[in-house]
Short mmCIF file of the C-alpha atoms (twelve columns), coordinates in Angstrom:
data_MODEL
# 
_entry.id   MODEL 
# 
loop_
_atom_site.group_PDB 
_atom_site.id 
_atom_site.type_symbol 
_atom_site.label_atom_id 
_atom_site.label_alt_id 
_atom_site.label_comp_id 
_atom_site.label_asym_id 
_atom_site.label_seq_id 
_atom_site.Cartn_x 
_atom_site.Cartn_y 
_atom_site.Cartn_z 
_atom_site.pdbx_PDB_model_num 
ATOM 1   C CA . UNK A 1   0.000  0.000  0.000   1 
ATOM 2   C CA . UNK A 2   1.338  3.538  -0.764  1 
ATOM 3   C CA . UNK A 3   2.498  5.844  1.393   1 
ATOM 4   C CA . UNK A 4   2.186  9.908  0.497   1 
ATOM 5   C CA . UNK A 5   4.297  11.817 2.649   1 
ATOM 6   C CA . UNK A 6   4.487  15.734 2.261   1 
ATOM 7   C CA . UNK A 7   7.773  17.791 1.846   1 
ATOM 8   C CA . UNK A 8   8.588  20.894 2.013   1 
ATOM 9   C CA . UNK A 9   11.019 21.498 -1.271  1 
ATOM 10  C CA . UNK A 10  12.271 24.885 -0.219  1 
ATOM 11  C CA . UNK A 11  13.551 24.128 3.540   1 
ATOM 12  C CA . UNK A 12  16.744 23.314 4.284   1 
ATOM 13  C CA . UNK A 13  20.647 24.905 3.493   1 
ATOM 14  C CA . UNK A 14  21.019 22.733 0.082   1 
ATOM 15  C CA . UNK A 15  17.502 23.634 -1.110  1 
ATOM 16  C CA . UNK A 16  15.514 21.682 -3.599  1 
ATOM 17  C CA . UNK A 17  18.437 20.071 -4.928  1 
ATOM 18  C CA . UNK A 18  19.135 18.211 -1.214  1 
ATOM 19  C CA . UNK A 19  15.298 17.496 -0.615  1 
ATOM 20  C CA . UNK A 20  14.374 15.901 -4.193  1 
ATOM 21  C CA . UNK A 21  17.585 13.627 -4.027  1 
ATOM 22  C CA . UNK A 22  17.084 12.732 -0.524  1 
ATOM 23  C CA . UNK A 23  13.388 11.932 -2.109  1 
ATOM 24  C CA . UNK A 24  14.802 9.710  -4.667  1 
ATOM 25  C CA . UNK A 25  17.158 7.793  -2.122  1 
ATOM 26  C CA . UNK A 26  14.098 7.369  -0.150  1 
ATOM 27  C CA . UNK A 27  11.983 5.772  -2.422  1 
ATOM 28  C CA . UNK A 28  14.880 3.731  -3.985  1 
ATOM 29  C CA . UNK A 29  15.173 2.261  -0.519  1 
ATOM 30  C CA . UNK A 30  10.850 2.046  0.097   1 
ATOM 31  C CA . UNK A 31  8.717  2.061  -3.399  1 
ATOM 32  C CA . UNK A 32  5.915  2.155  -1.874  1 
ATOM 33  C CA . UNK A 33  6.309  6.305  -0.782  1 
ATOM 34  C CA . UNK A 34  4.894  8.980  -2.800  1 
ATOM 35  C CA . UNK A 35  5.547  12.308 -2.414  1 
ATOM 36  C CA . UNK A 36  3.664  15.642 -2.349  1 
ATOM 37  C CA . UNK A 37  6.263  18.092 -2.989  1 
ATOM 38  C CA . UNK A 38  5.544  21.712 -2.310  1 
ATOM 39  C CA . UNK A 39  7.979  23.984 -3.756  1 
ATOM 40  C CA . UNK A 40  9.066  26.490 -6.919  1 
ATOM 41  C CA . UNK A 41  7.734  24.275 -9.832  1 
ATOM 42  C CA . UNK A 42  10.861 26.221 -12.002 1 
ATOM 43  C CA . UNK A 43  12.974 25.121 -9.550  1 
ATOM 44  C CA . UNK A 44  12.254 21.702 -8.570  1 
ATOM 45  C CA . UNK A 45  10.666 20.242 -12.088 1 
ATOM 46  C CA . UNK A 46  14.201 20.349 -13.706 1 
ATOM 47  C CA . UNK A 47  15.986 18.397 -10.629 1 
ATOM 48  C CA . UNK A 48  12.401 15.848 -11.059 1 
ATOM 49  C CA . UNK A 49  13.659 15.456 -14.286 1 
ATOM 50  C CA . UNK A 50  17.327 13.989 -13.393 1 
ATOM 51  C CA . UNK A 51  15.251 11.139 -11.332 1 
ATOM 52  C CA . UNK A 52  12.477 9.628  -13.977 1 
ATOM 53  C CA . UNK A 53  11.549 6.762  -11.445 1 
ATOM 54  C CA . UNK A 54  10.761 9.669  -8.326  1 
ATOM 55  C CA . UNK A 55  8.834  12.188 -10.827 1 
ATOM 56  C CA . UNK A 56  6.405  9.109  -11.651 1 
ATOM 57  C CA . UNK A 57  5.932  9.359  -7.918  1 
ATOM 58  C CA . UNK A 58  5.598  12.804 -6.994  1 
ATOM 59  C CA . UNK A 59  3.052  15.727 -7.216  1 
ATOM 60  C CA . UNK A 60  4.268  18.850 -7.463  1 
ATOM 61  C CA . UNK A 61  2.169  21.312 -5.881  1 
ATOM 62  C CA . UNK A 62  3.664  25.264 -6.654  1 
ATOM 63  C CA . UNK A 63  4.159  27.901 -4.552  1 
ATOM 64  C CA . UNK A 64  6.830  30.392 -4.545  1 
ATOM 65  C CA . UNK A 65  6.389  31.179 -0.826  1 
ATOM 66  C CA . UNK A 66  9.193  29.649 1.622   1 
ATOM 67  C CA . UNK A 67  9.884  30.794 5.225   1 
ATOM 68  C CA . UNK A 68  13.508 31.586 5.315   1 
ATOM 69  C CA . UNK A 69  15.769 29.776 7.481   1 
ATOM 70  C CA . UNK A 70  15.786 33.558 10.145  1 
ATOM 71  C CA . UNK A 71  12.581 34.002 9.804   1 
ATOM 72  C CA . UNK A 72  10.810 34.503 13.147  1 
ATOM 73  C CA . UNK A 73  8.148  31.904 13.893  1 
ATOM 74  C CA . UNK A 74  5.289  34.087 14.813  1 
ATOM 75  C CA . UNK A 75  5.730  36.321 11.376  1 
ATOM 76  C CA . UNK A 76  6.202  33.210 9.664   1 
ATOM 77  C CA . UNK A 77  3.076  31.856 11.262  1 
ATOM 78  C CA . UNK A 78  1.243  35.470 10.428  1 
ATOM 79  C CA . UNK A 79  2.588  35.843 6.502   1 
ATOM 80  C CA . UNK A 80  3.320  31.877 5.550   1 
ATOM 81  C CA . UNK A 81  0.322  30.349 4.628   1 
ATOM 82  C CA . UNK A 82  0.773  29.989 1.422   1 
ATOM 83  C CA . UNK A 83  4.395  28.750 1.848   1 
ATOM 84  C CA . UNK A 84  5.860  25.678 1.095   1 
ATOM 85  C CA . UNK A 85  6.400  24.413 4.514   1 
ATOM 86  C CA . UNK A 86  2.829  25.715 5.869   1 
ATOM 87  C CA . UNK A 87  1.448  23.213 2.776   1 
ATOM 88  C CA . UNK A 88  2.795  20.376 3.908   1 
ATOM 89  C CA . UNK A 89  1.565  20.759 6.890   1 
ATOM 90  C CA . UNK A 90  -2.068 21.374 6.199   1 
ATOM 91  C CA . UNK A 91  -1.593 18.149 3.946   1 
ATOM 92  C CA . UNK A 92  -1.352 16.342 7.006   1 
ATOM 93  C CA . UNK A 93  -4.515 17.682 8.025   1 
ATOM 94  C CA . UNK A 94  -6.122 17.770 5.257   1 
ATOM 95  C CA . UNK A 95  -5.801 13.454 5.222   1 
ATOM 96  C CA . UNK A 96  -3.595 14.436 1.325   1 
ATOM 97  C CA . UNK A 97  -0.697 12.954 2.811   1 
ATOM 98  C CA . UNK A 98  0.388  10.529 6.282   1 
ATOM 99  C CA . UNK A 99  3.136  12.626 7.813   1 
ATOM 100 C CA . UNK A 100 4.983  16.088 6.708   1 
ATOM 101 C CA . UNK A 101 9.063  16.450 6.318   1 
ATOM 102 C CA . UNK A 102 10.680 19.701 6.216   1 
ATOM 103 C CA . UNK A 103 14.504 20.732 6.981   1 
ATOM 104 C CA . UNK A 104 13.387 24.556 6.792   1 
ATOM 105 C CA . UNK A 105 12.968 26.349 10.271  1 
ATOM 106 C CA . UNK A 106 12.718 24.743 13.155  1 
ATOM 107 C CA . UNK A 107 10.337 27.352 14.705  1 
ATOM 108 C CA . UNK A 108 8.269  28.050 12.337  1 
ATOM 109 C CA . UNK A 109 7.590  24.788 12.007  1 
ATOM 110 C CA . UNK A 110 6.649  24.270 15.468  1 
ATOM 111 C CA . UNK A 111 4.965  27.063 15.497  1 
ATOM 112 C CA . UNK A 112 2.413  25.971 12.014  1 
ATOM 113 C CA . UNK A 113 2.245  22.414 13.215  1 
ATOM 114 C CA . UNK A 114 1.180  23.371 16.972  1 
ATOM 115 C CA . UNK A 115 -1.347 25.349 15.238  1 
ATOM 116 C CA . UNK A 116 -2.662 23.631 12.161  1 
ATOM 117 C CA . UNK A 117 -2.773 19.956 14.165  1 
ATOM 118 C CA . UNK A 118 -2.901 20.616 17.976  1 
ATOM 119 C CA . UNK A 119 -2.075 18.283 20.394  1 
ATOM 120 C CA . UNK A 120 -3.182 14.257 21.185  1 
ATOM 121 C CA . UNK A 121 -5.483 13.670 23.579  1 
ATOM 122 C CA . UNK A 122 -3.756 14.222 27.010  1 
ATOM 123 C CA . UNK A 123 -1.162 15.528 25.825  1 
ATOM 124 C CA . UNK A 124 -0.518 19.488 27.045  1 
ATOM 125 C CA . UNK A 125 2.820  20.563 25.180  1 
ATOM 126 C CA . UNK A 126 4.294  18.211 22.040  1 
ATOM 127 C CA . UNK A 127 8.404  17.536 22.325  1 
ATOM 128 C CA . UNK A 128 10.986 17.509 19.723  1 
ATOM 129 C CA . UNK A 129 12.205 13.801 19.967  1 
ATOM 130 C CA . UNK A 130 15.702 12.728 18.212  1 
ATOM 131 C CA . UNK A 131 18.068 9.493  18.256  1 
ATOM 132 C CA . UNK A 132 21.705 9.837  19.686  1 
ATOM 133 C CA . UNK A 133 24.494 7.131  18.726  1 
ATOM 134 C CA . UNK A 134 25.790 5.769  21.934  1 
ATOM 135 C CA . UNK A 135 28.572 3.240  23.176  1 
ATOM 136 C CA . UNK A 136 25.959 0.643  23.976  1 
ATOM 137 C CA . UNK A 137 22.856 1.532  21.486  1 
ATOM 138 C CA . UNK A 138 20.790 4.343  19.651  1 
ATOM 139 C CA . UNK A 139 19.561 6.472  22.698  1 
ATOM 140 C CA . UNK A 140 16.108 8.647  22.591  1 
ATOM 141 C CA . UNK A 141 16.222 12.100 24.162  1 
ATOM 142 C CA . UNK A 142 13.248 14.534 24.269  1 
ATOM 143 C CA . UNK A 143 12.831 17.266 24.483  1 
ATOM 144 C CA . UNK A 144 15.720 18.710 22.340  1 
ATOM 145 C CA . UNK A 145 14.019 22.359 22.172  1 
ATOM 146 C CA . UNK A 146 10.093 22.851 22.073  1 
ATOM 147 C CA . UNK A 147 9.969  23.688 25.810  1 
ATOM 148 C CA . UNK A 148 12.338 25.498 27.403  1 
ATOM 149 C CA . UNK A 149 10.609 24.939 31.131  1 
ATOM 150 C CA . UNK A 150 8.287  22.034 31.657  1 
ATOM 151 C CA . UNK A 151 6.546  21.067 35.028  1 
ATOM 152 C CA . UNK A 152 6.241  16.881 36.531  1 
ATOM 153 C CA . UNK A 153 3.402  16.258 34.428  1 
ATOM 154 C CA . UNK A 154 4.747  17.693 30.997  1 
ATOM 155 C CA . UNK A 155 7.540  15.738 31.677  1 
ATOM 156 C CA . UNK A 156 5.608  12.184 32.351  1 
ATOM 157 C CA . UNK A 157 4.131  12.699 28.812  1 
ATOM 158 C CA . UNK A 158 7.406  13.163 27.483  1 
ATOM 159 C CA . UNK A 159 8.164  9.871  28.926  1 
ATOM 160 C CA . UNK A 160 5.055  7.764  27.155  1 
ATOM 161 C CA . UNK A 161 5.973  9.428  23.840  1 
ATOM 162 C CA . UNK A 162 9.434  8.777  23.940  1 
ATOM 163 C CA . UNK A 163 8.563  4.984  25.142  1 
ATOM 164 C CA . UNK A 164 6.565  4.967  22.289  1 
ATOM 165 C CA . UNK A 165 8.896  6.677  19.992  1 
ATOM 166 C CA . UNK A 166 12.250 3.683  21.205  1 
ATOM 167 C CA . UNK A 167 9.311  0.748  20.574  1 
ATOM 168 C CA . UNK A 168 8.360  1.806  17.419  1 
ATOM 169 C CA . UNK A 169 11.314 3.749  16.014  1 
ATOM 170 C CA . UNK A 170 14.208 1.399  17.358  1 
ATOM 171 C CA . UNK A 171 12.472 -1.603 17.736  1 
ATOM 172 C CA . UNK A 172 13.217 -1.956 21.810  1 
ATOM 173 C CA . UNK A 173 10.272 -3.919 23.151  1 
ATOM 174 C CA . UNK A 174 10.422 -2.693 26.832  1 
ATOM 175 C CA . UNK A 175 12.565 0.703  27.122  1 
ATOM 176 C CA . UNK A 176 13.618 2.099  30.106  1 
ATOM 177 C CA . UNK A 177 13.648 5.810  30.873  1 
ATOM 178 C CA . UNK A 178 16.061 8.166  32.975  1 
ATOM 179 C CA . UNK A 179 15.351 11.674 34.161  1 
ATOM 180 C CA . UNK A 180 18.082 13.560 33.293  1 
ATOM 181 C CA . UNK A 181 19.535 15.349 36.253  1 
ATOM 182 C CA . UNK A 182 22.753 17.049 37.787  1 
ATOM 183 C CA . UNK A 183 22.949 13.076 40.034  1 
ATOM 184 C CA . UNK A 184 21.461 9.884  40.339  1 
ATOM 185 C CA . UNK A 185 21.002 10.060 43.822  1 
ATOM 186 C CA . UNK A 186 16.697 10.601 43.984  1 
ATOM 187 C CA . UNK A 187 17.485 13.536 46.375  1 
ATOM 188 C CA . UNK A 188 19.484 15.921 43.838  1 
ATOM 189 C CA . UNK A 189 17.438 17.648 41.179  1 
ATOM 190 C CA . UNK A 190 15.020 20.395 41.831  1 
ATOM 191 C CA . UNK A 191 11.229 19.731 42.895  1 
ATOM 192 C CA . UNK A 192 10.135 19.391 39.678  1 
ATOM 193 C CA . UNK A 193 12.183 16.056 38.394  1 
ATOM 194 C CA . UNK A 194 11.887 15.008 41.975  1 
ATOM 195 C CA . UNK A 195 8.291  15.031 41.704  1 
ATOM 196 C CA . UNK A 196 8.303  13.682 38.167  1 
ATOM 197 C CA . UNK A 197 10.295 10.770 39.504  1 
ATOM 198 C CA . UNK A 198 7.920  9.684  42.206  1 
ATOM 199 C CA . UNK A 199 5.280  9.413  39.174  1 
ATOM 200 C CA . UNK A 200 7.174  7.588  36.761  1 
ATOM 201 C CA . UNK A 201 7.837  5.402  40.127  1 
ATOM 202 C CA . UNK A 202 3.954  4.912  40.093  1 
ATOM 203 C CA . UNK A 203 3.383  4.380  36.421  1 
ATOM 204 C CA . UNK A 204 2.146  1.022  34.921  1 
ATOM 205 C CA . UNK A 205 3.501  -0.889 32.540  1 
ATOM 206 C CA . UNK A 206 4.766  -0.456 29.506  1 
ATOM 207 C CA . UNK A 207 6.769  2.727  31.615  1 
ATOM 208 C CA . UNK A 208 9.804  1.245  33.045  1 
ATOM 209 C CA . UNK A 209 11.692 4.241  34.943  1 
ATOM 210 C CA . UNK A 210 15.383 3.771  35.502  1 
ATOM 211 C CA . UNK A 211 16.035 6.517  37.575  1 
ATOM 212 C CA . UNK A 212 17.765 9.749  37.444  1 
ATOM 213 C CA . UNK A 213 20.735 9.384  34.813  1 
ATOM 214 C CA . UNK A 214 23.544 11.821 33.761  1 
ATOM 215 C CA . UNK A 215 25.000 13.652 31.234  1 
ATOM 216 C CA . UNK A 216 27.633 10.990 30.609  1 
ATOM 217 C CA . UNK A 217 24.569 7.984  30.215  1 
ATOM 218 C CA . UNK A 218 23.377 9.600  26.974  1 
ATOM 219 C CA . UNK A 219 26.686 8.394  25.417  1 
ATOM 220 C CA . UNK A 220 26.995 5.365  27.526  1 
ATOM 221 C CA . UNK A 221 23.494 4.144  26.353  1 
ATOM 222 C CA . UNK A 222 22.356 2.786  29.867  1 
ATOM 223 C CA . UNK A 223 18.632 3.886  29.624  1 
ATOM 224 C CA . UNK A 224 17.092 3.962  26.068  1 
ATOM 225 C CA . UNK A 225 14.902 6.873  26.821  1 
ATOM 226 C CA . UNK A 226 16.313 10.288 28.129  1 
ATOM 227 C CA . UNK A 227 13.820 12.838 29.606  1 
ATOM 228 C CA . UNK A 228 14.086 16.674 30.243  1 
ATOM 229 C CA . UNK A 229 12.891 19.757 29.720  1 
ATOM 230 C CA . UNK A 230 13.755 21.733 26.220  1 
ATOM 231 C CA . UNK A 231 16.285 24.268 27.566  1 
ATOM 232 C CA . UNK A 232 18.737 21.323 28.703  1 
ATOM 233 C CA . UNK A 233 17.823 19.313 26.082  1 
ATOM 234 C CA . UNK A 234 18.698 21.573 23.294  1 
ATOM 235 C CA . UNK A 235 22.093 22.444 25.184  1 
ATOM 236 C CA . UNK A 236 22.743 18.653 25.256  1 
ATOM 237 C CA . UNK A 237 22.246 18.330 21.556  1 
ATOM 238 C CA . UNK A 238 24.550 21.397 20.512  1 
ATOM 239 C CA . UNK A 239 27.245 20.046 22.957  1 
ATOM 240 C CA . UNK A 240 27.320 16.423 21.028  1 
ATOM 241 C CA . UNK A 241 27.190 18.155 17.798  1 
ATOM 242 C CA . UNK A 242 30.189 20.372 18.694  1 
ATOM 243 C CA . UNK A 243 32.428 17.444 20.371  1 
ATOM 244 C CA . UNK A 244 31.830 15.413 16.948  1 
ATOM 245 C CA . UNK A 245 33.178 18.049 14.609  1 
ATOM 246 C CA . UNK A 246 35.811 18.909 17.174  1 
ATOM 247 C CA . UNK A 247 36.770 14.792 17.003  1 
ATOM 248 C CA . UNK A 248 36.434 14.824 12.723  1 
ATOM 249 C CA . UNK A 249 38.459 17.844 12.523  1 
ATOM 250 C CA . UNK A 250 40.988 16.636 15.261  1 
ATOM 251 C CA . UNK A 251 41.104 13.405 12.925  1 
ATOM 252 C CA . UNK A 252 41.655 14.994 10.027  1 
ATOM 253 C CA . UNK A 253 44.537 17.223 10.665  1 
ATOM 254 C CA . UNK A 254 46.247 14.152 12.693  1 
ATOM 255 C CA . UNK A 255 46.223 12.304 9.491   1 
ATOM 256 C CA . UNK A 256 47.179 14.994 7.066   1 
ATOM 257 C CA . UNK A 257 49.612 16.673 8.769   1 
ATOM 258 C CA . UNK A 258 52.225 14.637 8.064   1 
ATOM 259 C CA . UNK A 259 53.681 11.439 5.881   1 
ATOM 260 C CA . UNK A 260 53.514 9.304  9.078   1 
ATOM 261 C CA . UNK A 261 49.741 10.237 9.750   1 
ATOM 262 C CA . UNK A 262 48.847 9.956  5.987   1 
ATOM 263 C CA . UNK A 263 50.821 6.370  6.219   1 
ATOM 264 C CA . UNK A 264 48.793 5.512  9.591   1 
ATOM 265 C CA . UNK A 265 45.523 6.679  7.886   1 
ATOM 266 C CA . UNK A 266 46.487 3.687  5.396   1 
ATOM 267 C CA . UNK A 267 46.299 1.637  7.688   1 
ATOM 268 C CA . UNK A 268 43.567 2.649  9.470   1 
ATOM 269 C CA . UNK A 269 41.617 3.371  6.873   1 
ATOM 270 C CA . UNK A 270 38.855 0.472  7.122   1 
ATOM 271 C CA . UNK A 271 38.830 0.464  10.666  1 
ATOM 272 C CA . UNK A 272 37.930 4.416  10.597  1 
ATOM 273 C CA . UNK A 273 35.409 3.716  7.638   1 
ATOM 274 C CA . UNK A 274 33.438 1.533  10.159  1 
ATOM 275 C CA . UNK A 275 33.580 3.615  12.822  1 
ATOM 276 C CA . UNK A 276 32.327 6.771  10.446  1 
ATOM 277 C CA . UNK A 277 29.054 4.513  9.481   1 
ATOM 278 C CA . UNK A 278 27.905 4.003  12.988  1 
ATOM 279 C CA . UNK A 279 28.299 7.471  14.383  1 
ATOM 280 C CA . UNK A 280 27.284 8.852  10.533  1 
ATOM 281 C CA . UNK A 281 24.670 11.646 12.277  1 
ATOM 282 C CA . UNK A 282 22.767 11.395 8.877   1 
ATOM 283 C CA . UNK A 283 21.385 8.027  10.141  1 
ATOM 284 C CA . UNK A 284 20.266 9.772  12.783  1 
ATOM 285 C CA . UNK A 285 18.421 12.606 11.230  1 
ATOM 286 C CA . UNK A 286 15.119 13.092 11.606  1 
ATOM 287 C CA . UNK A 287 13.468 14.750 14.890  1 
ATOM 288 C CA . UNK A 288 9.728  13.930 15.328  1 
ATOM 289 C CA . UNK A 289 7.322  16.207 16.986  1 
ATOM 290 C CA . UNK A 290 5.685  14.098 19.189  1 
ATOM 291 C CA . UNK A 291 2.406  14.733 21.007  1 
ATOM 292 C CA . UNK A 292 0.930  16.699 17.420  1 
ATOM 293 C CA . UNK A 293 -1.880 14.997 16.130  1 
ATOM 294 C CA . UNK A 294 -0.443 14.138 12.946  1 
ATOM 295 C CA . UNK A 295 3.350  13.486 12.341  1 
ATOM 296 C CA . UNK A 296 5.909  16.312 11.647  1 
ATOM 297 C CA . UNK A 297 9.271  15.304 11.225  1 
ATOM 298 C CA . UNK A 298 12.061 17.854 11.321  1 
ATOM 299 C CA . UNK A 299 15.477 17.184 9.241   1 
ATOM 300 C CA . UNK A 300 18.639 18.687 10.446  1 
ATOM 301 C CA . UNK A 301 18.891 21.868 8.133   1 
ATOM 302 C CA . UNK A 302 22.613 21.675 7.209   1 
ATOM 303 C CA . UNK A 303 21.920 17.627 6.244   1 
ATOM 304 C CA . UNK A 304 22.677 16.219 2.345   1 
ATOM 305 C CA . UNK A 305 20.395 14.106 0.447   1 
ATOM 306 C CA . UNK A 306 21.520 10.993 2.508   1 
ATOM 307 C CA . UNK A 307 20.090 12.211 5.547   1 
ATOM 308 C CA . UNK A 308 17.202 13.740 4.498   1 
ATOM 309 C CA . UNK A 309 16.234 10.256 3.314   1 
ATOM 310 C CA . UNK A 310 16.934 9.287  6.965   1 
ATOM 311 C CA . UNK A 311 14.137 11.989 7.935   1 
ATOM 312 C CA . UNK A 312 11.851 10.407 5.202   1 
ATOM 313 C CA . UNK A 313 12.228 6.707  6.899   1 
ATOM 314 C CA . UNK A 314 11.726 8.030  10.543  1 
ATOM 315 C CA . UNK A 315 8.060  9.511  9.080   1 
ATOM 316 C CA . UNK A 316 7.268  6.377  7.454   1 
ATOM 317 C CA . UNK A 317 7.993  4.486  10.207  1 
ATOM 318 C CA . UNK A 318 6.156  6.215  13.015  1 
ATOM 319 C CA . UNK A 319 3.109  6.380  10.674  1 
ATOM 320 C CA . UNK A 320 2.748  3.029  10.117  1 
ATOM 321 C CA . UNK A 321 3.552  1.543  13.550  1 
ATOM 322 C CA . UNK A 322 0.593  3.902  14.857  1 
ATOM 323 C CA . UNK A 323 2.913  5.757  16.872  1 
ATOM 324 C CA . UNK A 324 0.037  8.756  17.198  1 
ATOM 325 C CA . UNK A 325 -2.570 5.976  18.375  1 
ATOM 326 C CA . UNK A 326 -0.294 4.388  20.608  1 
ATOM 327 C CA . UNK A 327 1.041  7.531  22.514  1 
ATOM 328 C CA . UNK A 328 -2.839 8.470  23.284  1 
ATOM 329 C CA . UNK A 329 -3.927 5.206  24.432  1 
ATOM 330 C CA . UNK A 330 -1.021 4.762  26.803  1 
ATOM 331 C CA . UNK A 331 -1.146 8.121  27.638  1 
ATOM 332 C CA . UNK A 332 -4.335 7.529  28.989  1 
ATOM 333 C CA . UNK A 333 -3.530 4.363  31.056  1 
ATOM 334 C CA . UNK A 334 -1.313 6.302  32.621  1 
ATOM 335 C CA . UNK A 335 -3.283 8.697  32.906  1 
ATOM 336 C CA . UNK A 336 -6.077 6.755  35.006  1 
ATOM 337 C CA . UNK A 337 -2.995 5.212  36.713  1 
ATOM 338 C CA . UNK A 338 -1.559 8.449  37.894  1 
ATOM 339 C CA . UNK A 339 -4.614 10.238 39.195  1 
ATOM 340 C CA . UNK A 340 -4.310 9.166  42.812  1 
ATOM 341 C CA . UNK A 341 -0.436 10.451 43.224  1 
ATOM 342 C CA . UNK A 342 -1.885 13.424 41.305  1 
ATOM 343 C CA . UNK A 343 -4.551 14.124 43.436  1 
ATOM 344 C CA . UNK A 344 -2.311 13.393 47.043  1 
ATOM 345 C CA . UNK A 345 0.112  15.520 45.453  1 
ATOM 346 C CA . UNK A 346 -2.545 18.442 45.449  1 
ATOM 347 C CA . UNK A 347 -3.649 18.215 48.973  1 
# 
């Protein structure tokens, strides 16, 4: 059965060109996508034409609106209705296509899908969800940025969503979750992940809390679900990014800077290939909001056509596991679960 996903042609640093062949990769790797792509038709319907097998499975909607990559998300939200990424989102809603991909700005995408889709059921805020690589295993960390303060109970829906997110996305049957905090002994961390704690403590099955968990566990893999608020979150994600083009650079000059490193890089050459492939952060790419009713998945903006693709698997995937279903039905067994600590909490 097909598959229409919406994209947004114009977002992204390497605009169309990146987003039609990250397109093509896509659906040389699943035939059964199709694509809605929104976009400059003068633009895009040449690069179509370099890929004969994609254009028989794409329609091209025009518009020669985009929202600029600086673009502030509440004029963007005001003037970009017509614009590429705003039509790809009301696709979604509109039932024209299963989930929307864009690499164009991350607020202003936020901002459009918050509005145009609203939340699930029991759900108050929706969290930017991504994959780090890890020592152990692929680790899920939310929220990376949609929040910058959350209270206990936004942070207990985090937790379903990501549990769903690790089942369906990764495949881990029974994930366990940390809290991220400055310790892991339960009486460091302000009153707010204290107090989250003690409910994830209460929480049914499928929620399998591990405990508070540090920095250093979101490289060690020893939870499979991180959980905090989007202010740490997005500091988190900036600091891995930084470290891993500090450690490719450092690499680089080692082996280039003189005829013993360029000798040792012979020799080390397939042992650095394999090493490149699992921490490649294209495989990674591809943030979902979670908690939207309808998927939105948000590519890294400075990604190439190989990890754009990446973004385009993540939205197939989470729309045909029934991620959306499955958050709101667990979110309200936990829900029904959690009402009692909720309501001795409030007295």
């Amino acid at each position: 059965m097909s598959l229409p996903i919406a994209l947004d042609g114009m977002g992204g640093d390497a605009a169309p060109a990146m987003v039609v062949e990250g397109a093509a990769i896509a659906l040389a790797r699943d035939p059964d996508l199709r694509f809605v792509l929104f976009g400059d038709e003068a633009r895009l319907r040449p690069l179509l034409d370099r890929h004969p097998e994609l254009r028989a499975a794409v329609e091209l909607v025009h518009t020669a609106e985009f929202v600029a990559a600086d673009a502030k998300p509440s004029l963007a939200l005001r003037q970009g209705r017509t614009s590429s990424m705003r039509l790809a989102i009301d696709a979604v809603k509109e039932g024209r296509a299963a989930a929307a991909v864009s690499a164009g700005n991350t607020g202003a995408l936020m901002a459009m899908a918050k509005v145009v889709l609203r939340t699930l059921p029991g759900i108050d805020r929706p969290a930017i969800c991504g994959v780090f690589p890890s020592r152990r295993r692929p680790v899920v960390i939310l929220d990376l940025g949609a929040n910058v303060a959350c209270d206990a109970e936004t942070l207990v829906q985090f937790a379903v969503m990501g549990t769903v997110f690790a089942r369906a996305i990764l495949g881990v049957e029974a994930p366990r979750i940390g809290l991220l905090n400055v310790g892991t002994e339960e009486l460091k961390g302000d009153d707010v992940v204290r107090r989250a704690a003690d409910m994830l403590r209460a929480s049914p099955p499928p929620i399998r809390f591990g405990g508070f968990v540090e920095g250093t566990d979101l490289v060690e893999g020893s939870v499979e679900v991180v959980v905090t608020d989007g202010f740490t979150g997005n500091v988190a994600l900036k600091i891995a990014e930084g470290v891993a083009r500090m450690f490719r650079d450092a690499l680089k000059e080692t082996f280039t800077s003189s005829l013993r490193g360029k000798l040792g890089y012979l020799v080390a050459r397939p042992a650095l290939a394999s090493l490149r492939e699992r921490f490649d952060p294209r495989r990674y790419n591809g943030a979902m909001f979670l908690g939207l009713n309808g998927v939105v998945v948000k590519s890294h903006g400075g990604t190439d056509a190989l990890g754009f693709s990446w973004a385009v698997k993540v939205a197939a995937d989470l729309v045909r596991q029934g991620t959306n279903a499955r958050i709101t039905e667990e979110m309200r067994a936990v829900a029904h679960a959690l009402a009692p600590v909720a309501r001795a909490a409030a007295s």
